[in-house]
PLY file of the C-alpha trace (Angstrom):
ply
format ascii 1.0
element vertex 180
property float x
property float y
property float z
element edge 179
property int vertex1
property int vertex2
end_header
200.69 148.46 98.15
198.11 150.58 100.24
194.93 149.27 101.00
192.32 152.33 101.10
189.28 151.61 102.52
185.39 153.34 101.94
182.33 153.26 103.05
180.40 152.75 100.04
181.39 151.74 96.23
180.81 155.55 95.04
183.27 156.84 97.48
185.64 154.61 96.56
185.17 155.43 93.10
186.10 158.80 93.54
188.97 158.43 96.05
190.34 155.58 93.55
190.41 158.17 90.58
192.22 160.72 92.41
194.81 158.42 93.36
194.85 156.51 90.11
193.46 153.18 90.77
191.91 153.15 87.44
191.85 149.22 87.02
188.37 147.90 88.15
188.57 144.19 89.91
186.26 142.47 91.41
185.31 144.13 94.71
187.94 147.22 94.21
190.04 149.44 91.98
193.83 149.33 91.89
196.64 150.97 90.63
199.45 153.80 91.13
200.61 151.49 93.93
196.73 151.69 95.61
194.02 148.90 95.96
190.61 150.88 97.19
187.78 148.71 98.09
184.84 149.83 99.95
182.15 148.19 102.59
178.22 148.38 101.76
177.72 149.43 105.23
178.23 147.37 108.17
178.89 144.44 106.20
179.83 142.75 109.68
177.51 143.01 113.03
176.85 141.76 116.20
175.73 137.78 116.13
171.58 137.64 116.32
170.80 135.41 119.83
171.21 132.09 118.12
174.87 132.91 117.70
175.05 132.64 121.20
173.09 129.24 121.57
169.58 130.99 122.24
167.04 129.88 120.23
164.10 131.49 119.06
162.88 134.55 121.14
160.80 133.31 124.08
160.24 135.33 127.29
162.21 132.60 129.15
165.18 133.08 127.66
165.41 137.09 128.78
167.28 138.51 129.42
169.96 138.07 126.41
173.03 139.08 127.91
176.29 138.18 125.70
179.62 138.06 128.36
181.24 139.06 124.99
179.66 140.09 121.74
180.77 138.01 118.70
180.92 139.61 115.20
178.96 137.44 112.08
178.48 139.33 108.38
175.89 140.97 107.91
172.89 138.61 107.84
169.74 137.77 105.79
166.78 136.21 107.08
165.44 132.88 105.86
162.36 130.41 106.33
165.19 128.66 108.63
166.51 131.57 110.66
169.65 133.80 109.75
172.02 133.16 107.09
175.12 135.36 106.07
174.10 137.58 102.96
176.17 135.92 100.23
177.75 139.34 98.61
178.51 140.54 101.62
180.85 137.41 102.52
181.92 137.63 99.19
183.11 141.57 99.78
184.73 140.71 103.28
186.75 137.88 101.53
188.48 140.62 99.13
188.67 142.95 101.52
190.80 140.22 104.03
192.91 139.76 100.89
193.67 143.27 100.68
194.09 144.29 104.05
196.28 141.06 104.57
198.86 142.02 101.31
199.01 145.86 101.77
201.65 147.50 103.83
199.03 149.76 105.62
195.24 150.82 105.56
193.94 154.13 104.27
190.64 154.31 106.07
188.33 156.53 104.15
184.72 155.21 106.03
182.41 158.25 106.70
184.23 160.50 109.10
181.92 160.21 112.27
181.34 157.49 114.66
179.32 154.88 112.11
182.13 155.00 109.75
184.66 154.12 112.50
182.65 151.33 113.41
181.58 150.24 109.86
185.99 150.16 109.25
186.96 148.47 112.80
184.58 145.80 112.69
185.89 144.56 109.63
189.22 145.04 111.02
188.49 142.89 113.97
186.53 140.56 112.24
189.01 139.64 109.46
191.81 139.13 112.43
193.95 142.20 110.69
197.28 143.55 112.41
197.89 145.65 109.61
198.15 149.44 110.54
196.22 151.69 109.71
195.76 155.66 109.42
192.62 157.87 109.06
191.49 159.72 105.54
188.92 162.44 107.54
187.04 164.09 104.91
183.77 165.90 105.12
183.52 166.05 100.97
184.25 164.49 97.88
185.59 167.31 95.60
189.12 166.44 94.15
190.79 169.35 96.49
189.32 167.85 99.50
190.10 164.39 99.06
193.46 165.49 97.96
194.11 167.73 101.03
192.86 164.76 103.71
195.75 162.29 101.56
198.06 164.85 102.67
196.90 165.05 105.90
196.36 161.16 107.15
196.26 160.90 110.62
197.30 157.68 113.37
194.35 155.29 113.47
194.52 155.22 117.35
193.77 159.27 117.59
190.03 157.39 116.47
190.15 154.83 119.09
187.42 156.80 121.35
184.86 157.51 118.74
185.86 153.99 117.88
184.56 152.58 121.35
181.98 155.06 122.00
180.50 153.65 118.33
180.89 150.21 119.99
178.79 151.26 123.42
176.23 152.07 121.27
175.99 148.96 118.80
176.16 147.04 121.91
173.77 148.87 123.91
171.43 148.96 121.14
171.67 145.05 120.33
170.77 144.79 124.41
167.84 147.25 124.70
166.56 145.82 121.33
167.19 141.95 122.00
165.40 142.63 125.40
163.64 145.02 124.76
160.96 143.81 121.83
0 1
1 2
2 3
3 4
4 5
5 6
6 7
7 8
8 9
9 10
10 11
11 12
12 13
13 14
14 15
15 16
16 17
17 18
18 19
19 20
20 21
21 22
22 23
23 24
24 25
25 26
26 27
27 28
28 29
29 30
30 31
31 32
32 33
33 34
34 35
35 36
36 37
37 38
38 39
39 40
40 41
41 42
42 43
43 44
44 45
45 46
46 47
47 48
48 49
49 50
50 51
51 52
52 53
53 54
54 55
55 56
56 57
57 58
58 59
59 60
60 61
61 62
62 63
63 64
64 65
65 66
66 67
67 68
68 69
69 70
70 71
71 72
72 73
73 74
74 75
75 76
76 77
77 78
78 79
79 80
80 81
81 82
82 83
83 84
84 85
85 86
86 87
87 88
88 89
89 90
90 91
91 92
92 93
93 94
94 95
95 96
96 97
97 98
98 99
99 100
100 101
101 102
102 103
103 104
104 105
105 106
106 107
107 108
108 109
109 110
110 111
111 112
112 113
113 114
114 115
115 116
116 117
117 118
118 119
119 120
120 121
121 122
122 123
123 124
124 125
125 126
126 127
127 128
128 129
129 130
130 131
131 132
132 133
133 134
134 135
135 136
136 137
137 138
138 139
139 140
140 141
141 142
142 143
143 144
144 145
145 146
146 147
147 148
148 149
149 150
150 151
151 152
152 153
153 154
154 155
155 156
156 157
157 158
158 159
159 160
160 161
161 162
162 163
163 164
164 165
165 166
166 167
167 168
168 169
169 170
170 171
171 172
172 173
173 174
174 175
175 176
176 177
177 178
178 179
């Protein structure tokens, strides 16, 4: 089985059509020897400061400066602090399934630099060594998405937006932390 891989449920819905993945489960659509499943976003991010042992955001504790940046899903705030958004863990627990059973990823994430990093987050996150190769499409007519399925390309000819996606979540987390 391939594992195909979107940015958002509609996307998915569309890709899973064209490839026949007519079967709705919960979290994705399979069939025709295709499970696609689909983030909500960045359903993982960088850990908030109390994922690195810093409590509460007092002047003393600046600056915030992780030696490496941990990935948590995505998280909801509480009277108690941050929790992980229940639906979200839920979603990242199918999508670990899939990724886990298939014999390689389709990633179909927005072609540009947030949809790389939406896709390799959740790659790192879930611990996958499953490969992967890249659905670039700019539109969701039936010839397009048929045309990119034809054309997939290595994962690691991505591996630059990939990290220049990461210097910015990174640098953003810093300036922001700090920052405010």
């Amino acid at each position: 089985m391939k594992t195909i891989i979107a940015e958002k449920p509609s996307v998915a819905r569309e890709i899973a059509r064209i490839v026949g993945a007519t079967k709705r489960e919960e979290g994705y659509f399979e069939g025709g020897g295709y499970a696609v499943t689909w983030a909500f976003g960045h359903l993982v991010q960088l850990a908030m400061p109390d994922g690195y042992g810093v409590r509460g955001f007092v002047r003393d504790n600046l600056p915030i400066i992780p030696d490496t940046f941990t990935l948590v899903p995505r998280q909801v705030r509480t009277e108690k602090g941050y929790k992980p958004d229940s639906g979200v863990v839920s979603q990242i627990k199918v999508i670990k399934r899939l990724f886990d059973t298939s014999e390689h990823i389709i990633v179909a994430t927005d072609a540009g630099r947030e949809g790389e990093l939406i896709f390799r987050y959740l790659y790192h996150y879930t611990g996958c060594t499953t490969p992967f190769v890249r659905l670039w499409i700019s539109s969701l007519t039936d010839k397009a998405i048929r045309e990119g399925l034809r054309n997939l390309e290595d994962g690691s000819r991505y591996d630059n937006l990939y990290l220049a996606a990461k210097a910015r979540s990174e640098s953003d987390w810093l300036v922001g932390i700090n920052g405010t």
